[in-house]
N, C-alpha and C positions, 0 to 999 in steps of 0.2 A: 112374810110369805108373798105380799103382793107384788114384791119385787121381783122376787125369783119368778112367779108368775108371770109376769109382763115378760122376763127374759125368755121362758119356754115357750110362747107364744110364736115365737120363729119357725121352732119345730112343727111343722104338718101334724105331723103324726101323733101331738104329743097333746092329750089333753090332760087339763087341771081344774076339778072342780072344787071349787069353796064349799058346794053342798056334802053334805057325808053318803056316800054309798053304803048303805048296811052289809053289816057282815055277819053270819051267822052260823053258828057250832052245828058238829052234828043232834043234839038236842032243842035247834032255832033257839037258842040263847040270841040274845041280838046286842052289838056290840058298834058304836058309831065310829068312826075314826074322824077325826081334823079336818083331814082334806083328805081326797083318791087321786089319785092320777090312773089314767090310762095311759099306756104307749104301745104299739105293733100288737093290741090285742090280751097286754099281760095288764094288768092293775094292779097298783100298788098302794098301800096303806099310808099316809102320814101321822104320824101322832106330834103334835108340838108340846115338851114337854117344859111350862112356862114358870112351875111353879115346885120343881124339885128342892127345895130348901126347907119346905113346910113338909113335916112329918105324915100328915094325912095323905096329901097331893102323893107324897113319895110312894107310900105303902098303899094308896090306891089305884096308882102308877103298876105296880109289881104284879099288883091281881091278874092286873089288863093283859101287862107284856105275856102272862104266865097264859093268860087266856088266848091269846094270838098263837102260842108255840102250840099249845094242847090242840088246837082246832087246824092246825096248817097252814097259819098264814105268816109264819116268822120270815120266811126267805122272802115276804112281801109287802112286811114292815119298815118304814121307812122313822128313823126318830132325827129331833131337831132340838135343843134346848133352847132356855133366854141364858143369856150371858149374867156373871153372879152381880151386876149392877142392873140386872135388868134389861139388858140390850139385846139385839136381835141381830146375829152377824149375815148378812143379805148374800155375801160371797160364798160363805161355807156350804148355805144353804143351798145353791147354787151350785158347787164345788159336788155337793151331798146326791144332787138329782140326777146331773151329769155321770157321775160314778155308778150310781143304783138304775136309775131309768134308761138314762139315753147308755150308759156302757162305753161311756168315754174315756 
């Protein structure tokens, strides 16, 4: 992610915090995401999901996504995997932001 970070750094407009911006249901259920990004005013969720192979991580995983749709924030969810050796692909990522954020 610090990749793609340094890369959207170009962008004026476009910020990326490593802090979490809370998110919150209509019941303030409170929910952290990864990273936010800002861009033209809209915000968007990142989840990095690093550890899909391990059954818990997965099925803790599913609660979360199910919680993002239920609360409104799916079209603003933003996902990233590691790759199944573990790796982190910096382009996709990148490929991922451009597509969702900037609407390239």
């Amino acid at each position: 992610m610090r990749t793609a970070r340094r890369r959207f750094e170009r962008e004026p407009s476009l910020s990326v915090f490593s802090t979490r911006k809370e998110t919150f249901s209509e019941t303030f259920a409170l929910r952290l995401p990864d990273f936010t990004a800002s861009f033209e005013g809209d915000v968007y969720y990142w989840e990095h999901l690093g550890m899909l192979s391990m059954p818990s991580y997965r099925e803790a995983w599913e609660r979360k996504r199910q919680w993002y749709e239920d609360n409104g924030y799916a079209n603003r969810l933003i996902t990233s995997e590691d790759g199944p050796n573990g790796s982190i692909d910096a382009v996709l990522i990148e490929q991922t932001a451009q597509q969702r954020i900037l609407k390239k």
